[in-house]
N, C-alpha and C positions, 0 to 999 in steps of 0.2 A: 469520396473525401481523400485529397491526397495530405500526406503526411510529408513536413520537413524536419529537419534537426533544428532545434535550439540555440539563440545563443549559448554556450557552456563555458565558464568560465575554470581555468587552470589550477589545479587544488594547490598547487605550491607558488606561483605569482599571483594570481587573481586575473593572470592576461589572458585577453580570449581565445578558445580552443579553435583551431581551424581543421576541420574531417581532411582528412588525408586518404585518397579514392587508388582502392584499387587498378590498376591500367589496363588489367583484362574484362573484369566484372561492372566497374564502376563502385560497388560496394565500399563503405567507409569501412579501410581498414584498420585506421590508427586517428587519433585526435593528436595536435601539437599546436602549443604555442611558439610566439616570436623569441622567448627565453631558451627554446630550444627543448622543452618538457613535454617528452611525448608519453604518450598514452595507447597501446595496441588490442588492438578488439581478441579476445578471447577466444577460443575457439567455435564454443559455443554462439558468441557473439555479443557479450556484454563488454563492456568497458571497466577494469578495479582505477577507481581517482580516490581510493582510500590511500591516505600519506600519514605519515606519523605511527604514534602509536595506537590512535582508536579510541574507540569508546571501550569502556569499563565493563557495559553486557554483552552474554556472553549471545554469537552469533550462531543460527539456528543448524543444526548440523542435518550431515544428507539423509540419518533415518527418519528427525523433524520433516522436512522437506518433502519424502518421498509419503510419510502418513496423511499432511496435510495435501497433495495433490489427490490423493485417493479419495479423503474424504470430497472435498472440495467439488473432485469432479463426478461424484456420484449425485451432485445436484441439491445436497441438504440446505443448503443458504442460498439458494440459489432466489430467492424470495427476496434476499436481501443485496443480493448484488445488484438484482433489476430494480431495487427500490433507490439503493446510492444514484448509480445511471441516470436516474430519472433527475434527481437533486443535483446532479451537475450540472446536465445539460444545458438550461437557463443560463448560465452564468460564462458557457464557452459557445454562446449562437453568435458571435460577430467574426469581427476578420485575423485572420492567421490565429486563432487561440492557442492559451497554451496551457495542459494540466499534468500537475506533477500527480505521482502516487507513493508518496514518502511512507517507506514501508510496505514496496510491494511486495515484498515476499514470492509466490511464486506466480505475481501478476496475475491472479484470476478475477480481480476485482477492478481494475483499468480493462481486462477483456472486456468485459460487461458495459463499462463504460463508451470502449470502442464499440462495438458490436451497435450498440446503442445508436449512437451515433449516427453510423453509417443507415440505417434505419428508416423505414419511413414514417415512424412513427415521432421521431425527432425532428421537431420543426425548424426552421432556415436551412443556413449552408454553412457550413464548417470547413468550406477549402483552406490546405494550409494548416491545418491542427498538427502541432508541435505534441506528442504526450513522451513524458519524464517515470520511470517507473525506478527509484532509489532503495538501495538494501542493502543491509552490512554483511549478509550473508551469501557467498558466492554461489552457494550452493543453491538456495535458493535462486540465484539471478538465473544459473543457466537455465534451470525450466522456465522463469519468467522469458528472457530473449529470444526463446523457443513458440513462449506463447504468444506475444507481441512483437513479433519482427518489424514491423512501424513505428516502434515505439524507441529510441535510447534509453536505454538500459543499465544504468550505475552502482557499484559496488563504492557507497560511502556509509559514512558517520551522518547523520542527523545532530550529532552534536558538535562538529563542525562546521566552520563555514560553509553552507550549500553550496554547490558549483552554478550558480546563475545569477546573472546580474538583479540590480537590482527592481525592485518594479517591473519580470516579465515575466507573471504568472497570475490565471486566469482561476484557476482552480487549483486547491491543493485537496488530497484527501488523503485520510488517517485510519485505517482500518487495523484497531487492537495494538497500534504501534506508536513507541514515544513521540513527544511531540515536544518541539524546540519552537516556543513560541516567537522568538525574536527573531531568527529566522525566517520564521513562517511571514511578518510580517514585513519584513525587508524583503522577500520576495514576490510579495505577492501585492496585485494593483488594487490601487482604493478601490477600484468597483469589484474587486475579486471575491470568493467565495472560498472560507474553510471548514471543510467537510468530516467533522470526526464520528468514526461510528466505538462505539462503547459498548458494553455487555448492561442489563441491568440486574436488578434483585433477582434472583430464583431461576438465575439463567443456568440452567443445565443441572438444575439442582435434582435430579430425579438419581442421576449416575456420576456427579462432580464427588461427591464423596469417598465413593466406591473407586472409580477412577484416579484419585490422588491428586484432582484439580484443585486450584485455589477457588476461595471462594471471594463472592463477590463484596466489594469494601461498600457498604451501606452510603458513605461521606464520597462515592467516587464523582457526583455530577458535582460536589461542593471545588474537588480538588480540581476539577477540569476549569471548570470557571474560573479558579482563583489562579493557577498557572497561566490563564489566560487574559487574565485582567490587564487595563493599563494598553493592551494593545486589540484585542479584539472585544466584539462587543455580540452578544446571541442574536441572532437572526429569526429561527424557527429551530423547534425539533419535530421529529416523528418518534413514533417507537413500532417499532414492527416483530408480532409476536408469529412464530413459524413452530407447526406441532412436526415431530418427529417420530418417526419410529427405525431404531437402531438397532442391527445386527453386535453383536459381543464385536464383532470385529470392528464397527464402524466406532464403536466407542474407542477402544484402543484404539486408533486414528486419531479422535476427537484427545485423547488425554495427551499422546503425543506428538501432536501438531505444536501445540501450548506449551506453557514455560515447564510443566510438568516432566515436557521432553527431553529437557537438561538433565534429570537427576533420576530417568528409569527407564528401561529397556522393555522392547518388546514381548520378550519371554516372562519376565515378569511380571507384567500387568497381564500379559495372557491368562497367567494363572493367578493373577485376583481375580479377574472379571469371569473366570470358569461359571460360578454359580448366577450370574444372570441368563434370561430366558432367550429365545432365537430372536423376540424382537419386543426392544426398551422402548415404553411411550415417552419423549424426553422434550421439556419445553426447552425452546430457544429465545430469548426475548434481548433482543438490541436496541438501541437510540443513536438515530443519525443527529447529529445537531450540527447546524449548520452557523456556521460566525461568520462577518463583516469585520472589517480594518476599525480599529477605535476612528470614531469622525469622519466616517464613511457618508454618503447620503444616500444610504439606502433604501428600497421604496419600503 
């Protein structure tokens, strides 16, 4: 499968980004438009098209970042990456596709998706797969760009204008991360697919307590739906329940991955979580649901 870059559009014209290549490596060094607004790849290798002042939440800082890579990569959801993977794929089997991963965080859920892919277990041909992995969080992006060097890699707002035209996207997917319905649907093609995974009831309630996580809002599939009314329309869900067992340590990982991680530190939740045992039986239970464009014709 080879991989191209995107249309990308200019966060302060709307004019389209042209890659600006390296002369030794070839490698896209910098994006610019004809207004003359350039854009230089980061060290690491992502792209910041965040302009203005931002969004209002607060973005995940590098000891969020470095917990959720731990956990992430010890394989605990790993049930659930290969279950999204599987729900895209359908929807990006034709020519040049393209999937965003709005809220990739530190892109371990587009891996899966690629990995997928590339796969023989994935059926047609995906030559020309365009993938978009977006996050407001830099810190996050550079282990993303690190994980998916195929992939462009953006440091935006979700509650901004998206930086892509309109109508050229195949797949979006939403994992635990806001979602800018209007957006979503200006970007994305009548026959596209939107992919949101959510938490459900009793999801991690064994150690969510203890932990200092939020709990889960009973009305959460009401609110998804109704943010999403008027422009998209349910397609299918899944719900995929994955048993656990958790190290004290993986727990703290698991609290400060989460929004928990804004408001408490490592040291501290060490010494709550002291009195749990060497390993937490702990359910995880998620729902992928998957949306269509309002007046799609979908089979």
């Amino acid at each position: 499968m080879l991989p191209r870059l995107p249309v990308l559009l200019c966060p302060v014209c709307r004019q389209e980004l042209q890659p600006v290549h390296d002369g030794g490596t070839g490698r896209v060094r910098g994006l610019a438009c004809r207004e003359r607004h350039s854009f230089d790849a980061a060290r690491q290798g992502y792209f910041n098209l965040l302009v203005g002042k931002g969004t209002s939440f607060e973005s995940d800082t590098a000891e969020m970042v470095a917990a959720r890579t731990a956990f992430l990569d010890a394989g605990h959801y790993r049930p659930l990456a290969d279950a999204l993977a599987r729900a895209a794929a359908p929807a990006l089997n034709g020519p040049a596709p393209t999937v965003l991963d709005s809220g990739t965080g530190t892109g371990h859920y587009l891996r899966a998706i690629l990995d997928y892919l590339n796969s023989r277990d994935a059926p047609g041909s995906r030559e020309g797969l365009a993938a978009v992995g977006l996050d407001i969080s830099k810190f996050a992006l550079r282990r993303a760009a690190r994980l998916n060097p195929e992939a462009i890699n953006l440091v935006g707002d979700v509650w901004q204008p998206l930086p892509l035209p309109d109508a050229a996207v195949d797949v979006i997917t939403v994992v635990f991360a806001p979602r800018n319905a209007a957006e979503f649907a200006r970007v994305l093609r009548p026959s596209g697919r939107l992919i949101v995974v959510t938490p459900r009831a009793g999801h991690l309630g064994e150690v969510a307590s203890q932990a200092g996580m939020l709990g889960i809002d009973p009305a959460k599939d009401e609110r998804l739906a109704d943010a999403l009314a008027g422009r998209f329309s349910p397609l299918q869900t899944q719900d995929i329940d994955v048993d656990l067992s958790l190290s004290p340590a993986d727990v703290a990982n698991l609290a400060l991955m989460g929004p928990a991680g804004h408001h408490t530190g490592r040291a501290a939740l060490t010494e709550r979580l002291a009195g749990l045992p060497a390993a937490s039986r702990v359910s995880a239970r998620f729902r992928i649901s998957i949306f269509v464009p309002s007046g799609s014709a979908a089979p």
